[in-house]
Structure formats: C-alpha cells, structure tokens
GUMAR-450122 format. One record per residue (C-alpha): residue number from 1; x, y, z. Coordinates in Angstrom, 2 decimals. Layout:
REM GUMAR-450122
<sepa><k>NUM</k><u>X</u><v>Y</v><w>Z</w></sepa>
...
END
This chain:
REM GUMAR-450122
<sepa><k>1</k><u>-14.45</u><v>19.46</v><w>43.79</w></sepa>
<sepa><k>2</k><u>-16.69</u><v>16.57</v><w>44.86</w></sepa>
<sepa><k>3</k><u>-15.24</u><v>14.35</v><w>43.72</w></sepa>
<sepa><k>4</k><u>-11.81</u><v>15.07</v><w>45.44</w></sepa>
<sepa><k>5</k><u>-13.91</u><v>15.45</v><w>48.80</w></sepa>
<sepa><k>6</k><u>-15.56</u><v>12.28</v><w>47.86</w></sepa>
<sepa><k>7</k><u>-11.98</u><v>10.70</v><w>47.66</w></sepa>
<sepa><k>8</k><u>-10.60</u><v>12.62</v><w>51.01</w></sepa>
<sepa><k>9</k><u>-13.69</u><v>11.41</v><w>52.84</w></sepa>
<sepa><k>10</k><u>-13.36</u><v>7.39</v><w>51.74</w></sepa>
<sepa><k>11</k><u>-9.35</u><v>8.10</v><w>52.37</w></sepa>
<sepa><k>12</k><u>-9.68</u><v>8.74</v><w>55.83</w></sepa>
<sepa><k>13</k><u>-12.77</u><v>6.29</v><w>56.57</w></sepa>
<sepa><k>14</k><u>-10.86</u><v>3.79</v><w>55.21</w></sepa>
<sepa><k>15</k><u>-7.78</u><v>4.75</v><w>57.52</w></sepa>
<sepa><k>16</k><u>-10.10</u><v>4.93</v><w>60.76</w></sepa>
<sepa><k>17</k><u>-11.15</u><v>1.56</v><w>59.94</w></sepa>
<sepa><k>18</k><u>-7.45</u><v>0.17</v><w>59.79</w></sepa>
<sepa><k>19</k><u>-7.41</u><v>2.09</v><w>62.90</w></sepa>
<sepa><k>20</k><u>-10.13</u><v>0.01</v><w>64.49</w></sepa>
<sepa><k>21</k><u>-9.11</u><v>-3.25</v><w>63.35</w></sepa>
<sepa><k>22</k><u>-5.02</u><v>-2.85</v><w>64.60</w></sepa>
<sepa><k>23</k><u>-3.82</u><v>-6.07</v><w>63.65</w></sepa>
<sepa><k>24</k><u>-0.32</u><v>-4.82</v><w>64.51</w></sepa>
<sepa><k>25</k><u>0.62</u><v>-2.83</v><w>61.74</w></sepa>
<sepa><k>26</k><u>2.11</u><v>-0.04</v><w>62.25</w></sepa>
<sepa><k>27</k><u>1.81</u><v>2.31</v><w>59.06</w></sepa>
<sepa><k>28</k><u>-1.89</u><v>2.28</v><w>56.94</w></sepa>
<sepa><k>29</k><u>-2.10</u><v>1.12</v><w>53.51</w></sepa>
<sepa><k>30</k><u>-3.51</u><v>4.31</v><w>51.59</w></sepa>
<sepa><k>31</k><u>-4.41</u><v>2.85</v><w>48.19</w></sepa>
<sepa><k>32</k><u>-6.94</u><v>-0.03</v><w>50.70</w></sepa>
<sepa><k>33</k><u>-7.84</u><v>3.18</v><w>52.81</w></sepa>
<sepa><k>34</k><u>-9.70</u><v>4.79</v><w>49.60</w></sepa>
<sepa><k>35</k><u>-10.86</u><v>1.77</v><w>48.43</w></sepa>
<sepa><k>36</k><u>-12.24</u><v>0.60</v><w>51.82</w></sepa>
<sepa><k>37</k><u>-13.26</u><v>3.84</v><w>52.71</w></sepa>
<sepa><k>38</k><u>-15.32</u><v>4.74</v><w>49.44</w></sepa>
<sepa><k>39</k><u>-16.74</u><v>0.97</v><w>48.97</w></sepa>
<sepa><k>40</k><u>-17.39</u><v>0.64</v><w>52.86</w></sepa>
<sepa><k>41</k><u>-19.12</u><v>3.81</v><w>52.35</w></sepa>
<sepa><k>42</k><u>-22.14</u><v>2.00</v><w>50.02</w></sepa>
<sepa><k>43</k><u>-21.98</u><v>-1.00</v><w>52.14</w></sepa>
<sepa><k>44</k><u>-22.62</u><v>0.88</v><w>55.53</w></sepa>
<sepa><k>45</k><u>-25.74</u><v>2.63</v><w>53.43</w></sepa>
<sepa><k>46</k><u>-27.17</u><v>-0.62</v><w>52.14</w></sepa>
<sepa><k>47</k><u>-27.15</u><v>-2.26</v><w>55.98</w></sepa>
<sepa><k>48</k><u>-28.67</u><v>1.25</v><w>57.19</w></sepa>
<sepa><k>49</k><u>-31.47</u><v>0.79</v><w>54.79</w></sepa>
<sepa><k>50</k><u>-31.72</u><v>-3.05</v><w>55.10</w></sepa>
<sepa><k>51</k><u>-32.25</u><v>-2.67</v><w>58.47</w></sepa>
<sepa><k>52</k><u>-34.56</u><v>0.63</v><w>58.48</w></sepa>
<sepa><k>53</k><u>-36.65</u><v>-1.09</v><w>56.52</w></sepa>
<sepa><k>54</k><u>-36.45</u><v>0.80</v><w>53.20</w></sepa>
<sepa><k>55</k><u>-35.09</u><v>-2.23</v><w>50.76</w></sepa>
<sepa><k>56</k><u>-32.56</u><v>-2.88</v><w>49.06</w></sepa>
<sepa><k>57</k><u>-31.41</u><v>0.81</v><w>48.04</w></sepa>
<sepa><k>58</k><u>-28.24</u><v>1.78</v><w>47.72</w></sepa>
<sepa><k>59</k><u>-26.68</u><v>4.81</v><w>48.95</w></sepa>
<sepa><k>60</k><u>-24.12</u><v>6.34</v><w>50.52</w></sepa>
<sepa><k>61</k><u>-24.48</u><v>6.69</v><w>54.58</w></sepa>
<sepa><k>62</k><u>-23.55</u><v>8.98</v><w>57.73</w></sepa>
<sepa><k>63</k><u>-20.35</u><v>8.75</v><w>59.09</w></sepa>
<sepa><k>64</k><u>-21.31</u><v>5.88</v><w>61.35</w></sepa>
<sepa><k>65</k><u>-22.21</u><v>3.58</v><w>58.59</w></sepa>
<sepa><k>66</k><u>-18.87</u><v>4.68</v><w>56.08</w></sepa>
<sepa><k>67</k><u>-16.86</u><v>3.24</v><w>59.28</w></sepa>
<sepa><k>68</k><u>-18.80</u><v>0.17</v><w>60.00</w></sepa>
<sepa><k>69</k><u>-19.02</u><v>-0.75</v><w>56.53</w></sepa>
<sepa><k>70</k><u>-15.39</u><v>0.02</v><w>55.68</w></sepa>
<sepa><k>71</k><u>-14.22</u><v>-2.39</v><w>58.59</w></sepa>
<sepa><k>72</k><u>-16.23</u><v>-5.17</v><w>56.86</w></sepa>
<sepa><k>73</k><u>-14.57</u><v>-4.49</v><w>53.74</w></sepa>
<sepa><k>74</k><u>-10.68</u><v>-4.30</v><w>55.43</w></sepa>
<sepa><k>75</k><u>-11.74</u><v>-6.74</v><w>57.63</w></sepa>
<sepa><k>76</k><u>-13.12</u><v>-9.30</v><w>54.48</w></sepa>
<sepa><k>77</k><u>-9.78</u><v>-7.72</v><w>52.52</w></sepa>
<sepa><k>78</k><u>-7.51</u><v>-8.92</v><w>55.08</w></sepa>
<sepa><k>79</k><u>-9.10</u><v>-12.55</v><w>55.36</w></sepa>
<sepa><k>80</k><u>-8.56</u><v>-13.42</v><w>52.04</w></sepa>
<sepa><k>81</k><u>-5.19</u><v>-12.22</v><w>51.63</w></sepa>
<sepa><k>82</k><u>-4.39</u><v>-14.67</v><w>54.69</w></sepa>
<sepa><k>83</k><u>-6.09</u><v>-17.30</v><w>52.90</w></sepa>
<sepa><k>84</k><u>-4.08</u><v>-17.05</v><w>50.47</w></sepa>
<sepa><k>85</k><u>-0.94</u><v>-17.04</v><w>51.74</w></sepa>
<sepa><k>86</k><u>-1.56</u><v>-20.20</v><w>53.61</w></sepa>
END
C-alpha cells in the first residue's frame, strides 16, 4: 500500500511540476510525471539538508521540496531532449 501511495504521490508532483514549468503543452506526460515526481522527490530532500546544514543525507522531503526538486529534474529532462534534437 506504500508503495502505490509512494507512486500516486511522485505521479502528481511530477504533474504539478509540468504544471509550473508550462512550456506550452497542453496534455502532461505521465510516465516523466512519476519519474520526475519520485526522483525530484530525493533531490528536493538532499537540497533541504544541504542547505540545513545536516550533510549530504539523502531523504525524501515535504511537499515543498518534492515540487522544487521535481521541476529541476523536468526542467534538466526537457533541456537535454532539446539538445538533442538540435
């Protein structure tokens, strides 16, 4: 049961963080939402505790870091597949 919150939560993190970023699209990529959601997740915790001093620990954050950290990752996602395509 976790584990299919786990998934729900990163799922619609990840779709926020399209959200956020726009770009003009018009429908959200589901499969990146999880991905971005759940990774962005670990990323957001490792700032929060780079910055609060605690080291290099990772773990998963508050809502606040999951949507900071999964715009980094869409954000970083969607860079590269433009540099590609170029």
């Amino acid at each position: 049961m976790l584990i299919i919150a786990l998934i729900l939560f990163g799922m619609l993190i990840g779709a926020a963080a399209q959200l956020i970023l726009g770009g003009g699209r018009t429908s959200i990529d589901w499969t990146m939402a999880i991905v971005a959601g759940l990774v962005g997740s670990f990323v957001g915790g490792l700032l929060i505790s780079l910055l609060s001093g605690d080291g290099l620990e990772l773990r998963a954050s508050g809502i606040i870091g999951s949507i900071v950290g999964a715009v980094i990752v869409t954000a970083g996602w969607r860079f590269l597949q433009q540099r590609r395509s170029a």
